[in-house]
C-alpha positions as semicolon CSV with decimal commas, in nm:
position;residue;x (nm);y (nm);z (nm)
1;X;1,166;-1,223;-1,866
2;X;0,949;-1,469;-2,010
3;X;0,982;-1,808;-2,214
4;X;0,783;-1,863;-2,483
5;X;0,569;-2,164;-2,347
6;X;0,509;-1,885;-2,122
7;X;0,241;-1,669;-2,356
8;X;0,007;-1,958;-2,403
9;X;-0,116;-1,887;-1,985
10;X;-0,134;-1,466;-2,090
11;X;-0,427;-1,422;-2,300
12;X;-0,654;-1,706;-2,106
13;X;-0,539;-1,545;-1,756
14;X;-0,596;-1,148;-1,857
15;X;-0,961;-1,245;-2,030
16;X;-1,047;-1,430;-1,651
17;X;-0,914;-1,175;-1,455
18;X;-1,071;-0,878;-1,675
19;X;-1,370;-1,106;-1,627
20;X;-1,299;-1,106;-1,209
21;X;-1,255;-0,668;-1,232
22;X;-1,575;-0,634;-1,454
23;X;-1,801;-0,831;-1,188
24;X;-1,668;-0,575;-0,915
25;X;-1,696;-0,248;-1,115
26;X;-2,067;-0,357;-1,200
27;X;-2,174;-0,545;-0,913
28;X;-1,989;-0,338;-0,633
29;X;-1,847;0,012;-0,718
30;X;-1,769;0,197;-0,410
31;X;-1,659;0,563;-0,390
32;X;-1,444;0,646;-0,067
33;X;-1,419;1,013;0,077
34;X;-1,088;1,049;-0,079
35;X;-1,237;0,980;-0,368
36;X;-1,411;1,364;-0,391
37;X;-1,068;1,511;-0,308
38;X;-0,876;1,323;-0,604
39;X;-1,177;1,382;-0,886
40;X;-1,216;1,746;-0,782
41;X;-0,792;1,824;-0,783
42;X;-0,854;1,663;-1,121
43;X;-1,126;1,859;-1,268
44;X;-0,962;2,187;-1,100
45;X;-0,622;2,109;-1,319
46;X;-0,820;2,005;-1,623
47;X;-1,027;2,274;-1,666
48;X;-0,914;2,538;-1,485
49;X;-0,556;2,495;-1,466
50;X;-0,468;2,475;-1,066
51;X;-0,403;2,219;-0,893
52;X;-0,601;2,297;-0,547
53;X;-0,970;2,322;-0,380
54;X;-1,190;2,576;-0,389
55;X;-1,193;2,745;-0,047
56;X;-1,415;3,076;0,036
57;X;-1,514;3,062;-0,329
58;X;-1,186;3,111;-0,455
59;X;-0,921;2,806;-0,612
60;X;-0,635;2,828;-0,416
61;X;-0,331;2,572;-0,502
62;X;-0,273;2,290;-0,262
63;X;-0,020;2,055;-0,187
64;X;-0,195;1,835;0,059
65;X;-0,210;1,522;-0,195
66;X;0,073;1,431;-0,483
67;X;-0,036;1,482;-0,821
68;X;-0,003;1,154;-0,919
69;X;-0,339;0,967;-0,926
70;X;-0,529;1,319;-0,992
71;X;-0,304;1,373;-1,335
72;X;-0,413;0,965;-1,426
73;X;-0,772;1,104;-1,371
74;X;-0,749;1,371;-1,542
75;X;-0,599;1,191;-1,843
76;X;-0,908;1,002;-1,827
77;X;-1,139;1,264;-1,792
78;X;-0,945;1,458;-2,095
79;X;-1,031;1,153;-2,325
80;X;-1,353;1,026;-2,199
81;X;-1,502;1,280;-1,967
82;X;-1,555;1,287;-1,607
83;X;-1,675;0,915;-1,565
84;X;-1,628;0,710;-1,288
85;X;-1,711;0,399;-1,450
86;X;-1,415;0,473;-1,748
87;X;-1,170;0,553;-1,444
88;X;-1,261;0,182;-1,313
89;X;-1,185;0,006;-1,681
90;X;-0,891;0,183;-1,676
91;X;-0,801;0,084;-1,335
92;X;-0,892;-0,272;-1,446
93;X;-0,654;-0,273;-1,725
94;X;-0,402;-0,132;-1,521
95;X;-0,426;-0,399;-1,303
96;X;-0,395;-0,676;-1,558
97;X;-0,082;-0,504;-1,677
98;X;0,064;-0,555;-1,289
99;X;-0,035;-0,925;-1,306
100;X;0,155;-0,959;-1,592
101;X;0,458;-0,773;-1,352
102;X;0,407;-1,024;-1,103
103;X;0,468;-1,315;-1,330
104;X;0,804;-1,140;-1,467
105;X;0,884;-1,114;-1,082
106;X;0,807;-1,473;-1,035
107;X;1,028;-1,567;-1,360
108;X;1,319;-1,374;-1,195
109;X;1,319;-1,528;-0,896
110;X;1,329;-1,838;-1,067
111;X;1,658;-1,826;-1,295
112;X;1,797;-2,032;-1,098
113;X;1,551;-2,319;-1,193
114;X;1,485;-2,532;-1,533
115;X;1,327;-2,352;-1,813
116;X;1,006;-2,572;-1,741
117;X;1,052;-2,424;-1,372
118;X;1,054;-2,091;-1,472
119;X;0,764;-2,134;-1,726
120;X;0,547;-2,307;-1,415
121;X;0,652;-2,052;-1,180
122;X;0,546;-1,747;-1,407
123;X;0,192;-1,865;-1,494
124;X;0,090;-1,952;-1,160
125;X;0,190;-1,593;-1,041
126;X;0,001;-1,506;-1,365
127;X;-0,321;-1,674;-1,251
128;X;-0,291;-1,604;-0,911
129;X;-0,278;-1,224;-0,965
130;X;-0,523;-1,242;-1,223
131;X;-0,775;-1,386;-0,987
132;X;-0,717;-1,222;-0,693
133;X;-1,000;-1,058;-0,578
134;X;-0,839;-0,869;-0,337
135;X;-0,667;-0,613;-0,594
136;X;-0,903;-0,695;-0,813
137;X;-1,144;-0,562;-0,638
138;X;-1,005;-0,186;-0,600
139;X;-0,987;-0,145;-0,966
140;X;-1,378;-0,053;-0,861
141;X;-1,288;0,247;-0,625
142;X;-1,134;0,551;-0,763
143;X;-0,826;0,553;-0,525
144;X;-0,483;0,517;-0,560
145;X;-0,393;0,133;-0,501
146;X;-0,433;0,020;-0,845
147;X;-0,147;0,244;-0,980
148;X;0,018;0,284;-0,697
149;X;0,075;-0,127;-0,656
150;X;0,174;-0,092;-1,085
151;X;0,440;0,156;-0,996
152;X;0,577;-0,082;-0,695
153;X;0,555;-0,409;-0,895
154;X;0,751;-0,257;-1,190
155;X;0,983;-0,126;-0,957
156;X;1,050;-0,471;-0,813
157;X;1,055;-0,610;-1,154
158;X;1,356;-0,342;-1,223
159;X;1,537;-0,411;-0,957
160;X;1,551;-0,752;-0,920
161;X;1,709;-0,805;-1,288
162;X;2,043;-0,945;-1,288
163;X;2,231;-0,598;-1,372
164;X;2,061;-0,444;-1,045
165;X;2,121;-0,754;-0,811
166;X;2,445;-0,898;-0,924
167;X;2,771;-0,712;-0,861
168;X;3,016;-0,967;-0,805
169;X;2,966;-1,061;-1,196
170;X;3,077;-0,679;-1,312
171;X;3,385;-0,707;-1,513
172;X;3,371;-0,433;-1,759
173;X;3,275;-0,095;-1,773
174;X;2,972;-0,213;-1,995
175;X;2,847;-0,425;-1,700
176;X;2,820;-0,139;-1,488
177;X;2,710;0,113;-1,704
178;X;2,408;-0,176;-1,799
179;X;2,349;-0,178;-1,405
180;X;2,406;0,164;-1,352
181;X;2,093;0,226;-1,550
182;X;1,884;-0,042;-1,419
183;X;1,917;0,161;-1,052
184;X;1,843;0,524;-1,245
185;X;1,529;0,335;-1,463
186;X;1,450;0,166;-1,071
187;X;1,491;0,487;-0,847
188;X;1,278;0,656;-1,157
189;X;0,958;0,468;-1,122
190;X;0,975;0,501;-0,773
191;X;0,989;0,847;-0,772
192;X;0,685;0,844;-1,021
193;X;0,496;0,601;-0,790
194;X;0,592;0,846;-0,480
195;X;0,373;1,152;-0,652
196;X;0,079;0,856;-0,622
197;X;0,189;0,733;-0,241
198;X;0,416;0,919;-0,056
199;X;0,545;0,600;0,136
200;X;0,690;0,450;-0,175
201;X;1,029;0,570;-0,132
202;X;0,983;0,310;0,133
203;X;1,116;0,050;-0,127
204;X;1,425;0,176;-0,209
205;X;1,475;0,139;0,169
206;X;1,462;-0,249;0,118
207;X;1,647;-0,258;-0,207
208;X;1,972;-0,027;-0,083
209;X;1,961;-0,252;0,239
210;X;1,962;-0,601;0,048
211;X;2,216;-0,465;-0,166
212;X;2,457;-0,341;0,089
213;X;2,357;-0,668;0,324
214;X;2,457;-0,877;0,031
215;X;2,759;-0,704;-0,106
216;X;2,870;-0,552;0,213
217;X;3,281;-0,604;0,072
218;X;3,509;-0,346;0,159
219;X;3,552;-0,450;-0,257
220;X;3,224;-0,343;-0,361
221;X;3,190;-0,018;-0,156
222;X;3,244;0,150;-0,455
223;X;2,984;0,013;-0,659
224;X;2,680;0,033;-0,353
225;X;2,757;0,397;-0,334
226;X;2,722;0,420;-0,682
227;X;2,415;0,267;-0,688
228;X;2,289;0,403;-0,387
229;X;2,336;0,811;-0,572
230;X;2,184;0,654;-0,965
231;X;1,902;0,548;-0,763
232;X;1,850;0,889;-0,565
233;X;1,904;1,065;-0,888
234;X;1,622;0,855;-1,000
235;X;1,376;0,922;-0,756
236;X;1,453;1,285;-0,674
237;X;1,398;1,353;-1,057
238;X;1,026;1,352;-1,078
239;X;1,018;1,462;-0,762
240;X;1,155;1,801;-0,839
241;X;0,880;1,958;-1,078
242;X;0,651;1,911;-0,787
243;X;0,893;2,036;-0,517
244;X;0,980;2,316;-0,746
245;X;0,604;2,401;-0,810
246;X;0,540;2,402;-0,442
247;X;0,805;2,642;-0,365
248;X;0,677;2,913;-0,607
249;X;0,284;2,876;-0,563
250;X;0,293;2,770;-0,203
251;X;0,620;2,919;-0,135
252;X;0,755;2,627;0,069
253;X;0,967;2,298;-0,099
254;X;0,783;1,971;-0,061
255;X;0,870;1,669;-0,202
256;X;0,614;1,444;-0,045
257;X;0,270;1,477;-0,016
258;X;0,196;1,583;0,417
259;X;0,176;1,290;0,590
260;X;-0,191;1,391;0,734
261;X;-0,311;1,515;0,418
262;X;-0,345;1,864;0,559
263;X;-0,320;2,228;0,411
264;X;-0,047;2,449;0,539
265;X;-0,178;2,597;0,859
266;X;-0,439;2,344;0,966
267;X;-0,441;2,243;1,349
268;X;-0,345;1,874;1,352
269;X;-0,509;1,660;1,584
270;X;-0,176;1,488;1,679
271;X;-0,216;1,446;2,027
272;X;-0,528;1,283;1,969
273;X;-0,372;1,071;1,755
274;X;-0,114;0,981;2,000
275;X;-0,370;0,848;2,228
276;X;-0,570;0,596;1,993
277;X;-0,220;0,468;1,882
278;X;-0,169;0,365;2,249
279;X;-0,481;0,104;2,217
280;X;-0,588;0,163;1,851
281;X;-0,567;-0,152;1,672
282;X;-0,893;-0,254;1,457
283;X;-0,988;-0,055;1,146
284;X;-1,335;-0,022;1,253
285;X;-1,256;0,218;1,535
286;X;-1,077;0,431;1,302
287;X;-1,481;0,486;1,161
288;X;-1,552;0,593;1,498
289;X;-1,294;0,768;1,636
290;X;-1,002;0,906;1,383
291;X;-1,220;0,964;1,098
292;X;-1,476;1,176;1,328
293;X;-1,221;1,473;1,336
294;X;-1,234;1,737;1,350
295;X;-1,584;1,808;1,422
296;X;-1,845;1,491;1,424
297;X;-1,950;1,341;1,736
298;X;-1,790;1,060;1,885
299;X;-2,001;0,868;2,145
300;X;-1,811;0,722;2,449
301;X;-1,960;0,385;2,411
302;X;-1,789;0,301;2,099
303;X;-1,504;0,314;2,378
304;X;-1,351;-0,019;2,385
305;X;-1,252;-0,171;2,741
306;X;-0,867;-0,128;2,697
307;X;-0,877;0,185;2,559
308;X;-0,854;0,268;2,949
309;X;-0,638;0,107;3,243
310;X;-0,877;0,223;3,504
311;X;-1,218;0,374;3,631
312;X;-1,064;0,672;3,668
313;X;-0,880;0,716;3,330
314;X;-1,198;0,629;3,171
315;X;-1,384;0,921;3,331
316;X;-1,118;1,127;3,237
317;X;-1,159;0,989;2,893
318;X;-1,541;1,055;2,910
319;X;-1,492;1,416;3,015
320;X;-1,244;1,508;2,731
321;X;-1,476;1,359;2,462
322;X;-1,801;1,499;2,625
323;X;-1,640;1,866;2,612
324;X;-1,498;1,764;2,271
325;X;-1,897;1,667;2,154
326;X;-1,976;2,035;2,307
327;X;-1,742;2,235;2,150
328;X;-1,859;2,093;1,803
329;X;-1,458;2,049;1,734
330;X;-1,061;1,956;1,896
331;X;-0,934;2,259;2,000
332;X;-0,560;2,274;2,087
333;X;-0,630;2,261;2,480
334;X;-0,844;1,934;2,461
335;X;-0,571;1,828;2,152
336;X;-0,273;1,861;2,419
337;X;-0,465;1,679;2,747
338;X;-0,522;1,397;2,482
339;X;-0,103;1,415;2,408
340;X;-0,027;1,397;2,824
341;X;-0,317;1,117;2,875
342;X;-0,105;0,913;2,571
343;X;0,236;0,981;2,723
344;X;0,072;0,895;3,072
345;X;-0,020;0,568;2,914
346;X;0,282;0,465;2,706
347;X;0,546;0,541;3,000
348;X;0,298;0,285;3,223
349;X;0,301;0,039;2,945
350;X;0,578;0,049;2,702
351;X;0,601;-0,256;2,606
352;X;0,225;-0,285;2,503
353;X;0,253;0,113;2,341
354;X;0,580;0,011;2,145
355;X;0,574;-0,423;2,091
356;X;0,275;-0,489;2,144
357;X;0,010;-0,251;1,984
358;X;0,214;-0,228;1,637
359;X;0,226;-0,590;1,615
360;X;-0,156;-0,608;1,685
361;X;-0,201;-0,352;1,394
362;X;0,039;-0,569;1,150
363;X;-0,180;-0,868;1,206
364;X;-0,530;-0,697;1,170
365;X;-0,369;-0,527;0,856
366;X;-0,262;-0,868;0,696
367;X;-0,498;-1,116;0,845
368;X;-0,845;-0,945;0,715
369;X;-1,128;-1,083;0,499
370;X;-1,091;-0,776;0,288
371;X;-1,389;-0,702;0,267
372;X;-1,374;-0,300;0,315
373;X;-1,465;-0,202;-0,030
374;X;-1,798;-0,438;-0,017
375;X;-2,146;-0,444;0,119
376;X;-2,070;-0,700;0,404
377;X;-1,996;-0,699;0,748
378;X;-1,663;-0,899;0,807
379;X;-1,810;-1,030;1,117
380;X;-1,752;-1,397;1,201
381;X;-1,769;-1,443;1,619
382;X;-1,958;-1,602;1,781
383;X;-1,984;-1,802;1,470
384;X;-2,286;-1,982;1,510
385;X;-2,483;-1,606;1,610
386;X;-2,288;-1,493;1,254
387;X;-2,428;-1,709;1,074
388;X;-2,797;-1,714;1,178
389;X;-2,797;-1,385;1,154
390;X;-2,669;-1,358;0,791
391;X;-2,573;-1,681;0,630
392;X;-2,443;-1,512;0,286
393;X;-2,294;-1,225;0,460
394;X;-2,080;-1,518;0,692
395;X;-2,033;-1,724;0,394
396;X;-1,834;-1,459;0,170
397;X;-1,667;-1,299;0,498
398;X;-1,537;-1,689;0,623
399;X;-1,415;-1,761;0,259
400;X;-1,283;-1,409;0,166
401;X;-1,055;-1,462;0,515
402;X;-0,950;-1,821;0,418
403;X;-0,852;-1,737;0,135
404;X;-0,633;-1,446;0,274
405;X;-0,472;-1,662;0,505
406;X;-0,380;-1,911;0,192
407;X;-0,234;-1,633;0,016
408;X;-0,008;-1,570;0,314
409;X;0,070;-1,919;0,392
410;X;0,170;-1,989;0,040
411;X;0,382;-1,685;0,054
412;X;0,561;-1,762;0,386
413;X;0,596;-2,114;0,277
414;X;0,764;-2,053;-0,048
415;X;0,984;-1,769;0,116
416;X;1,097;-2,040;0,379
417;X;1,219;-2,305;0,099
418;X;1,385;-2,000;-0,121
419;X;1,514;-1,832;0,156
420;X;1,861;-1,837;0,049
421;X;1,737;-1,703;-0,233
422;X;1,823;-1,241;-0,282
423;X;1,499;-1,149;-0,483
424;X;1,278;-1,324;-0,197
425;X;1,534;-1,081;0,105
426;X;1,467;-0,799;-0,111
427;X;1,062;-0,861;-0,083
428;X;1,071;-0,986;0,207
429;X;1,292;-0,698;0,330
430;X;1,025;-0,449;0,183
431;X;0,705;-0,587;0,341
432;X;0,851;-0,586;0,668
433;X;0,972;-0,234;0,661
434;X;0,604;-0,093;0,490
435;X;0,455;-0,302;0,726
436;X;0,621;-0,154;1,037
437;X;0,557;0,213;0,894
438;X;0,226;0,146;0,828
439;X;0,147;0,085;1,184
440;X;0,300;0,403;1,307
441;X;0,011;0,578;1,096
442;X;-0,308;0,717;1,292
443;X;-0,509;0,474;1,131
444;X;-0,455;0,075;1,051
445;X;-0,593;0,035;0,708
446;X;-0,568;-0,283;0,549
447;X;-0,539;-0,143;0,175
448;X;-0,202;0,006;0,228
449;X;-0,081;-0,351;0,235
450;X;-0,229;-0,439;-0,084
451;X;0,089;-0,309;-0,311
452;X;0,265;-0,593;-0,184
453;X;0,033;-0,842;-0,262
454;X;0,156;-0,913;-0,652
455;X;0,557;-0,952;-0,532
456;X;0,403;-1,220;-0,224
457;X;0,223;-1,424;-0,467
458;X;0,485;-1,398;-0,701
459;X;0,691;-1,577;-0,406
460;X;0,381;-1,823;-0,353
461;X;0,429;-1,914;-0,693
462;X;0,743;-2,087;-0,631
463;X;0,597;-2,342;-0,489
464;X;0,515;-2,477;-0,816
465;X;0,882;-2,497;-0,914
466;X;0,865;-2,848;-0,943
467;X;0,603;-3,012;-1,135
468;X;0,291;-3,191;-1,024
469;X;0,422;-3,542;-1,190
470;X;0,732;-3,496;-1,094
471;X;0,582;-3,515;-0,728
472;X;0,377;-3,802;-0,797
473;X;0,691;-3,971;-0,991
């Protein structure tokens, strides 16, 4: 992938952005409430050889999160012992290792251009990984975006090789055997990134689309079905162990970890759910509202105005969260009035249910100061107020959003002037289809974004195809 001008930019790059992941791990560690349900599936396989919780006083087996990140942790803990802080240089490494990814993503998209091109192209996605702090900064959580965005750059770095892109240039048996297992090696890593995230699969979405967009032939029909069952063989293979182990300890096949997290027989809170996605749209209410199931309080005036189209729906509204605050819990009677207020309120507004509230979630998902995993508020209006009130706390939140939105621009810009180009559909592709998913979830987090964040910059860096004399020339 890379040219050797290339390795000069590697060692200076990894040193700055091991630099960038050691600040965060000792300046800002943070440990989520996943975090307790990953470390203790880990120490329950480790040491006592089930994968589950304790429930009643007895370890039961559970299926209610893929094994992925807990068998990384427990690797860790096997060699080092049950530290966080070893779990976050891990992570950090890890990290580096998908900056490296990025660049080889960048190069690809590039062989089009100059050698000189391709060597410009590949450090800047090199750097700009390296420094970004916005994946650099979860190598300081134990969670599973570090490895899952390694699993989904590799992936991309698989697929977009010439043997799993090109099939108009297949002449031989050889060529297609060589491509045949680029879309196994592809579908594989997937399916190892889908025991970490269960939406991964999601990218094999993108990539069988842009293939069969591209190559759409009656010629090549052949060859995209082909591809389409090496890559399912791929991803179903590390799949099956875990289906497989579900069926005979839990008695049930599952190949994806439940979408809610939940153990077999839990009452969901779907209907509930079905309501805040009708005017749910800022992470911060999923703090107050979502994450308060199933039995914490939730106080009515963390209500926001357009959660209700009326006096009367917000009474209603008041009643079914005061009797929710008395029972201590969601029963199924209170969960099923919240289901008919949301289908009340999406067949009166559609549009803003279906268009309008998704798109709303995209945008606070992608345009976000990040600042989640750190001790600040992300507040910036009324700006001048902001600012009195916390100068540094503005400061970092204003700069920490700029930046975002140069990432993005960048991105978009780059994308625009390659557009012709396959490996920019194919990412593009992906981010728009994990982007819509993602805001069909009962919560809009801005992290599940983040595994896209090395292939985007690897498109920003195209902007340095051509070289800063040659501009000035």
């Amino acid at each position: 992938m890379f040219l050797k001008p290339f390795y000069k930019h590697l060692l200076p790059a990894l040193l700055a952005g091991l630099a960038l992941r050691l600040f965060f791990i000792w300046r800002f560690p943070f440990y989520s409430g996943d975090t307790a349900y990953y470390e203790e599936l880990a120490r329950n396989w480790l040491y006592h050889g089930v994968y589950g919780f304790y429930s009643h006083g007895q370890l039961v087996p559970s299926d209610a999160r893929g094994p992925g990140y807990p068998a990384f942790l427990a690797a860790i803990y096997f060699l080092a012992g049950t530290s966080r802080r070893a779990v976050m240089l891990v992570q950090a490494f890890v990290d580096l290792a998908t900056s490296v990814l990025a660049a080889g993503i960048a190069s690809r998209l590039a062989e089009d251009a100059s050698h000189a091109a391709r060597i410009r192209v590949a450090a800047a996605a090199l750097w700009l990984t390296a420094l970004c702090p916005f994946t650099a900064n979860y190598a300081a959580v134990p969670l599973t975006e570090v490895l899952a965005t390694l699993f989904t750059t590799l992936a991309l770095v698989i697929f977009l090789s010439p043997a799993g892109m090109e099939m108009d240039g297949m002449s031989s048996k050889r060529d297609l055997v060589r491509a045949s297992k680029n879309w196994f090696a592809g579908g594989l890593v997937v399916g190892l990134g889908t025991l970490v995230r269960p939406e991964t699969p999601l990218l094999l979405a993108a990539v069988l689309i842009a293939l069969w967009l591209r190559h759409r032939r009656p010629a090549n029909w052949k060859t995209l079905t082909l591809a389409t069952l090496w890559v399912a063989v791929g991803l179903l293979l590390p799949l099956a162990p875990w289906a497989t182990r579900n069926a005979v300890n839990l008695g049930r096949v599952q190949f994806l970890a439940p979408r809610y997290a939940e153990t077999y027989g839990d009452v969901l809170p779907t209907g509930f759910y079905a309501w805040t996605k009708t005017w749910m749209f800022r992470f911060r209410d999923a703090y107050l509202f979502t994450w308060k199931l199933p039995s914490q309080p939730i106080e009515l005036k963390n209500l926001p105005s357009y959660a209700a189209d009326s006096p009367e729906e917000f009474s209603r509204v008041a009643s079914l969260l005061d009797r929710y605050n008395r029972v201590h819990g969601m029963t199924r009677q209170l969960d099923f009035e919240f289901a008919e207020l949301a289908w009340e309120r999406a067949r009166r507004h559609p549009i803003r249910t279906y268009v309008w509230i998704p798109v709303e979630r995209a945008a606070a998902m992608w345009f976000t100061p990040r600042i989640t995993l750190l001790p600040y508020s992300g507040r910036l209006w009324p700006l001048a107020e902001s600012y009195r009130n916390n100068p540094t706390d503005f400061e970092v939140t204003l700069g920490l959003a700029l930046l975002n939105f140069v990432y993005i621009g960048m991105a978009l810009a780059a994308a625009w002037f390659c557009r012709a180009n396959p490996g920019v559909a194919l990412i593009a592709t992906f981010v728009l289809i994990r982007t819509a998913f993602l805001t069909q979830l009962q919560t809009c987090e801005p992290r599940y974004v983040l595994v896209c964040f090395p292939a985007l910059l690897a498109i920003a860096a195209q902007l340095f195809r051509r070289s800063m004399v040659g501009r000035h020339a």
